[in-house]
C-alpha positions as CSV (number, residue, x, y, z in Angstrom):
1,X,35.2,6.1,27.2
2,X,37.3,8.3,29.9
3,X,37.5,11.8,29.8
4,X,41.4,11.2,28.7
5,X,40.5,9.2,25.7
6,X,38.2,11.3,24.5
7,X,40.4,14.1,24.4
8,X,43.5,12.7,23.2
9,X,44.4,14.1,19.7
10,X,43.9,11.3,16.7
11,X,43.7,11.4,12.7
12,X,41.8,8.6,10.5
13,X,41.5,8.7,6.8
14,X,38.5,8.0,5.1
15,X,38.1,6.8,1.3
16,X,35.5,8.0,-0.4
17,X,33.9,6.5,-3.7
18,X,35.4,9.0,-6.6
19,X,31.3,9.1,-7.9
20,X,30.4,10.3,-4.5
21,X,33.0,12.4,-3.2
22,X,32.4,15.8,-4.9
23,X,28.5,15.6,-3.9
24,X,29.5,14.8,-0.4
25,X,32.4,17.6,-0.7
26,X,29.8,20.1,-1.5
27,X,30.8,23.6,-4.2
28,X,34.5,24.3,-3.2
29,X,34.3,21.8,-0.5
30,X,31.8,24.1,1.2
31,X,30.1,20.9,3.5
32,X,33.4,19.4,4.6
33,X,34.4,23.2,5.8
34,X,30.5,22.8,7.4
35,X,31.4,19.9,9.2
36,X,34.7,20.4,10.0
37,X,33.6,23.7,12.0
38,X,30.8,22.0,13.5
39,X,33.2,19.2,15.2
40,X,36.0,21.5,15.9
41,X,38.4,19.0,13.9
42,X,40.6,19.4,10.5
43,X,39.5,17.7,7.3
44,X,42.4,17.9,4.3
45,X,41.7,16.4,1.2
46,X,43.4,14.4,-0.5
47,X,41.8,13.2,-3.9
48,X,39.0,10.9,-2.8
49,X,40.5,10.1,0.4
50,X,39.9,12.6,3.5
51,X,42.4,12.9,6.5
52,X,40.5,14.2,9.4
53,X,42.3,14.8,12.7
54,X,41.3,16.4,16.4
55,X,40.2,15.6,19.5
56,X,38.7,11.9,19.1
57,X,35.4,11.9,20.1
58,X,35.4,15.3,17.2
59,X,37.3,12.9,14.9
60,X,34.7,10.0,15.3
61,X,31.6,12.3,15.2
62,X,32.7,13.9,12.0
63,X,33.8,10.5,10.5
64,X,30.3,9.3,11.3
65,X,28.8,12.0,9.7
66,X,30.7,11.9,6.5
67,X,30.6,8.0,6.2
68,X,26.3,8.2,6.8
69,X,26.3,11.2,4.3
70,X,28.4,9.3,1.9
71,X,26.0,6.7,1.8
72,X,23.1,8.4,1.4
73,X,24.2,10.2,-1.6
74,X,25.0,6.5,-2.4
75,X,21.2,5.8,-2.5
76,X,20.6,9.2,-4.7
77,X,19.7,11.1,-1.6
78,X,20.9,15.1,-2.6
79,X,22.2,16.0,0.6
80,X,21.9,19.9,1.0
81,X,24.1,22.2,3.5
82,X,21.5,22.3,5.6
83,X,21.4,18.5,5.5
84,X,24.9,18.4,6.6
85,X,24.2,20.6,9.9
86,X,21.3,18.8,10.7
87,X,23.4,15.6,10.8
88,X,26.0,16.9,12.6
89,X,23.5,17.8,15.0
90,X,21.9,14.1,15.1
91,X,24.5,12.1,16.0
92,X,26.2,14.6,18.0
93,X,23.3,13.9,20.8
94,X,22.7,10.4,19.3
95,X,26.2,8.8,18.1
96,X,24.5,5.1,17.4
97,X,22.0,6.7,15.4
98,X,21.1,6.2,11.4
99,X,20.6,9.2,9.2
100,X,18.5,7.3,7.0
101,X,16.5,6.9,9.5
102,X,15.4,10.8,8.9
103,X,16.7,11.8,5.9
104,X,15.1,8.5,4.0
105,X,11.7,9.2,6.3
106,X,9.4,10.8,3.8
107,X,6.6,12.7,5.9
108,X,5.0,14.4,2.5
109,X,6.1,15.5,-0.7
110,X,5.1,19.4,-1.4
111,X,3.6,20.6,-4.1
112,X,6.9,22.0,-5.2
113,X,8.6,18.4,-4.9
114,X,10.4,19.6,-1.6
115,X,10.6,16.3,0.6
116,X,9.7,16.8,4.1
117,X,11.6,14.6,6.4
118,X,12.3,15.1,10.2
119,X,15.5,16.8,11.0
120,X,16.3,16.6,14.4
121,X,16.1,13.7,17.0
122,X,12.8,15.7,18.6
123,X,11.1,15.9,15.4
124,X,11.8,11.7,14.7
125,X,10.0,11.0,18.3
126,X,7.1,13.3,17.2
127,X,6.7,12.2,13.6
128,X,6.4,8.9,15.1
129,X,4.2,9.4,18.0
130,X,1.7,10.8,15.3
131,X,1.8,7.6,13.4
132,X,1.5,5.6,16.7
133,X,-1.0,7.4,18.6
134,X,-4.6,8.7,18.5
135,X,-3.8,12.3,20.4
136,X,0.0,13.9,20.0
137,X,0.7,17.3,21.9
138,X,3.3,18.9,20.6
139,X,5.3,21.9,22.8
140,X,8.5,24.0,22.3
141,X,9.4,27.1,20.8
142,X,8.6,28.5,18.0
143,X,10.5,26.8,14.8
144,X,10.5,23.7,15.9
145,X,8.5,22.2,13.3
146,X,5.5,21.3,15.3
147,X,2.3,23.0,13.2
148,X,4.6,22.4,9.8
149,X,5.2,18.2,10.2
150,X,1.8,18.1,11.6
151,X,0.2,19.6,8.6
152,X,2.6,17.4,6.4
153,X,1.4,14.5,8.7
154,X,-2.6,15.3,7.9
155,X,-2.0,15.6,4.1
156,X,0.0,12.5,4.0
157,X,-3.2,11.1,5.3
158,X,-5.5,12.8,3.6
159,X,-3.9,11.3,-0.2
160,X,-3.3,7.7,1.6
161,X,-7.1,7.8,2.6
162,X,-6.5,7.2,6.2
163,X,-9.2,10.1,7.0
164,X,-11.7,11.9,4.6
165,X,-11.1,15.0,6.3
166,X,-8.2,17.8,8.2
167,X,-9.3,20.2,9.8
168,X,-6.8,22.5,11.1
169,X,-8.0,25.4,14.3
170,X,-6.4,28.0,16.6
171,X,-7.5,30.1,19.0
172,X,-8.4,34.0,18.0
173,X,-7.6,35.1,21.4
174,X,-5.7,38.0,19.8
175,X,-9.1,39.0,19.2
176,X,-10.7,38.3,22.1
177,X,-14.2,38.9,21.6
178,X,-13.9,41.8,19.8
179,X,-14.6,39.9,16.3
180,X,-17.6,41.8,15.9
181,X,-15.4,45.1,15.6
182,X,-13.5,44.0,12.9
183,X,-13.9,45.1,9.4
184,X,-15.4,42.7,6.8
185,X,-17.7,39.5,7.2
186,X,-16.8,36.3,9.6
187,X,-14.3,35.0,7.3
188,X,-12.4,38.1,6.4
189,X,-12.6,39.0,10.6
190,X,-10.8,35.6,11.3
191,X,-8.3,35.1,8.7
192,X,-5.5,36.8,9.5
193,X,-5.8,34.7,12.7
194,X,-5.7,31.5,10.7
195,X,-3.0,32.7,8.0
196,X,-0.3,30.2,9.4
197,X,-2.2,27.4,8.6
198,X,-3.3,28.7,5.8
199,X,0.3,29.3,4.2
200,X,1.8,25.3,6.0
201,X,-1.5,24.0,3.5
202,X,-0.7,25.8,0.4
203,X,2.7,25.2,0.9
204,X,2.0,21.5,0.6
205,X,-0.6,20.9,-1.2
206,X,-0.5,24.0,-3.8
207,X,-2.6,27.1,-3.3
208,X,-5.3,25.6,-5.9
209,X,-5.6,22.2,-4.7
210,X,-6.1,23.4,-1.1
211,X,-8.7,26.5,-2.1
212,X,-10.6,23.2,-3.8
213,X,-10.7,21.0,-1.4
214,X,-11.7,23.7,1.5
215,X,-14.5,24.6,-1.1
216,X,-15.8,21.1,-0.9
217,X,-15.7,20.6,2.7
218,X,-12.8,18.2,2.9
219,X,-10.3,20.7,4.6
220,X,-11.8,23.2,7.2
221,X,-9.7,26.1,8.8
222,X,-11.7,27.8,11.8
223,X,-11.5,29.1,14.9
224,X,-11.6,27.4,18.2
225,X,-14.8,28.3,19.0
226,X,-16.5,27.5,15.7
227,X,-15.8,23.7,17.5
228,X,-18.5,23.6,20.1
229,X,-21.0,21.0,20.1
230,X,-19.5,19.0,17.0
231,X,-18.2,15.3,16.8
232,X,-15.2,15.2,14.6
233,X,-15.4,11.7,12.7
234,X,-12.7,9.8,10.7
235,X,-10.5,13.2,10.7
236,X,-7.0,14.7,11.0
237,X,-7.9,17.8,13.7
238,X,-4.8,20.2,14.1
239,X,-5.0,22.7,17.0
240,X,-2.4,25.4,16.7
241,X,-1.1,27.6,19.4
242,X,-2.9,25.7,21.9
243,X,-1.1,28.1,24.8
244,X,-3.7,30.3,24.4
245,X,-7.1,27.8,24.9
246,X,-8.2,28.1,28.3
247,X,-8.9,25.3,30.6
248,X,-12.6,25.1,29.4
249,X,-11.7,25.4,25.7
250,X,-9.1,22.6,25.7
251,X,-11.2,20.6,27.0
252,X,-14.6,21.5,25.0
253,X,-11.6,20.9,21.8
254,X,-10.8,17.3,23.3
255,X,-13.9,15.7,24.0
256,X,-15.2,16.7,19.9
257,X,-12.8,14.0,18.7
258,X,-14.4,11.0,16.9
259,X,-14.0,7.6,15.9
260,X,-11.4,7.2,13.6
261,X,-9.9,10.4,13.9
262,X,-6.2,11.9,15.2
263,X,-5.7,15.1,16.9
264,X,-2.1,17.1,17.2
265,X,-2.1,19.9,19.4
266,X,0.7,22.2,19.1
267,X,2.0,25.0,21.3
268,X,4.7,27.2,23.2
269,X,4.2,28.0,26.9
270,X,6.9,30.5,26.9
271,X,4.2,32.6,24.7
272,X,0.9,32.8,26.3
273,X,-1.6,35.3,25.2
274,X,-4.2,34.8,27.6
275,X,-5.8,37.9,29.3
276,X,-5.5,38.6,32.6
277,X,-5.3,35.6,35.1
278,X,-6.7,33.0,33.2
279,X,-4.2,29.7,33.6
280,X,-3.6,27.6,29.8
281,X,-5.3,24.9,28.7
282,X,-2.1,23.4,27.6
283,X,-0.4,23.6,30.5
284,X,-2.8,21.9,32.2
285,X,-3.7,19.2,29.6
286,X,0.0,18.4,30.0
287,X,-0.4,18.0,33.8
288,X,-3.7,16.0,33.7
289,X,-3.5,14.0,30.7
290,X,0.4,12.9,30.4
291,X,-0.7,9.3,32.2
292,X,-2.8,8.4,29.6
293,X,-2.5,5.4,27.5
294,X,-2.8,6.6,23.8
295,X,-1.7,10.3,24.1
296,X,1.5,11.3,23.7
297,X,3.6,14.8,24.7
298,X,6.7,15.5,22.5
299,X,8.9,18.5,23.8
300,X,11.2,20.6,21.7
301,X,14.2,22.8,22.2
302,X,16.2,25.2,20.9
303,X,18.3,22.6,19.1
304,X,15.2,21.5,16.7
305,X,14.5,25.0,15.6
306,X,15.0,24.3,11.8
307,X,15.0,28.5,10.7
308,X,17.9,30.8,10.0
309,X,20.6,30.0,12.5
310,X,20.0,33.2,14.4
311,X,16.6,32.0,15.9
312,X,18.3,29.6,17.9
313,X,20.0,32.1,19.1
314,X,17.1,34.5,20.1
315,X,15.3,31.6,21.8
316,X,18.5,30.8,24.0
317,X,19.2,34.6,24.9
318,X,15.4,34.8,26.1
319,X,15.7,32.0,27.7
320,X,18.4,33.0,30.1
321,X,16.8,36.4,30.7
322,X,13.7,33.9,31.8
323,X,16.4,32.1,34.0
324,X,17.9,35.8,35.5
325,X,14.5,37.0,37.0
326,X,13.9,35.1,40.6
327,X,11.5,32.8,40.5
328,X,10.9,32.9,37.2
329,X,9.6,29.7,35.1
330,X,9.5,29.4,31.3
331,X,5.5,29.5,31.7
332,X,5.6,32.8,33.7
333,X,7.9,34.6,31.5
334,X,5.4,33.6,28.6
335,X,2.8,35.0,30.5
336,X,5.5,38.6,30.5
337,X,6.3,38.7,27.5
């Protein structure tokens, strides 16, 4: 469509069904305000019948929202604010897309009946490069969803029996090797390192079903290191924040994995910890191993960070002060910051 048509100014009405509307409307027509400011168009109401009008590629995008959101709630899908943003956001950079698609994709249920779901186009690719592929690597900033789908990903498989095992790892390189410093025994040295995990687990699975199941083996959270010298059979491996494995650890973490097992690795280059010199086993994983039939790299942005809208905004302003500094490269101003 030309620049010209796009722009010209349009109005359509849409009819919605009088069961659906006020759940599509949202509590004092709080998601057609939503959408309406997301598009940059006007949306008047007019009983169960809503006269939108703007620019017409804004008139279109909103239409396609509300028609797709409108059906969902159809189905019995709740649609949330948030949902409303999120599909805004979809077909924005995807117009042909189908929100059921995500919204309708159920990744996991949580122990508190919360549906997880991808929200963003980034986070569909991933979920299904999981599903379809032995090794996944996972990089963007933080917020993205990476370690959280991933863990929803490894408990889905868990309860389906599609491995008898997750077991979910990070580098300690906070640490270093200073472990031994630390007060308390091995496990009280390295939890605080392995808390985000931790609280993605209990999260989904309830804090008392996951304490179980680590006590009998069938979950494991350890560090990196605790790896060496193992074969990981018929297992769901997670290895979080894997910007800050070196070379030789990524490596030693990639050649453990078994028959019958998956492995997501998970990351953020713009946040490397590493002492010193030493270059990121990511980084380099990504280099080496992108040819690779049966391992897949997913990259996030910005626009799949699914926290409180100010996060985006963080990430983008650090960002362009990466982009000011000459010669400057996300993975060097990781390595500042």
């Amino acid at each position: 469509m030309a620049s010209g048509e796009l722009n010209r100014q349009i109005s359509r009405d849409l009819d919605c069904e009088a069961g659906v509307a006020p759940l599509l409307y949202g509590e004092l027509n709080r998601n057609l305000q939503q959408v309406a400011g997301a598009t940059g168009t006007e949306i008047a109401v007019r009983g169960s019948t809503l006269h939108i009008s703007g620019r017409a590629h804004a008139v279109d995008l909103a239409a396609s929202t509300l028609t797709q959101l409108a059906g969902l709630i159809a189905r019995g899908y709740p649609v949330f604010s948030q949902d409303v943003a999120f599909a805004v956001n979809i077909l924005a950079a995807a117009p042909a897309a189908r929100l059921e698609d995500f919204f309708l994709d159920k990744v996991c249920i949580t122990a508190r009946k919360k549906v997880i779901t991808p929200k963003t186009i980034n986070q569909k690719h991933y979920i299904e490069a999981i599903r379809s592929s032995d090794i996944v690597f996972g990089i963007g900033p933080a917020g993205t969803g990476k370690t959280w789908l991933a863990v929803a990903m490894a408990v889905s498989a868990l309860a389906h029996e599609q491995v008898s095992r997750i077991i979910l790892t990070r580098p300690a390189v906070e640490a270093g090797e200073k472990l031994g410093f630390l007060p308390g025994d091995m496990a009280q040295k390295i939890d605080p390192y392995l808390r985000p995990l931790t609280d993605a687990l209990n999260e989904m699975m309830g804090q008392e079903r996951a304490t179980e199941l680590v006590a009998r083996g069938v979950i494991e959270i350890a560090p990196l290191a605790f790896m060496r010298g193992r074969t990981l059979n018929n297992a769901f491996i997670i290895l979080d924040e894997a910007q800050n494995t070196t070379r030789e650890q990524m490596k030693m973490f990639l050649t453990r994995i078994g028959f019958e097992s998956h492995a997501v690795i998970t990351g953020d280059v713009t946040q490397i910890d590493l002492p010193g010199t030493q270059k990121s086993g990511l980084i380099q994983a990504r280099d080496l191993l992108s040819h690779i039939r049966g391992i897949a790299f997913c990259s996030f942005d910005k626009g799949d960070v699914v926290r409180h809208r100010l996060v985006q905004e963080i990430i983008q302003a650090y960002e362009q002060h990466g982009h000011e500094q000459p010669g400057s490269s996300p993975e060097a101003a990781g390595r500042q910051a």
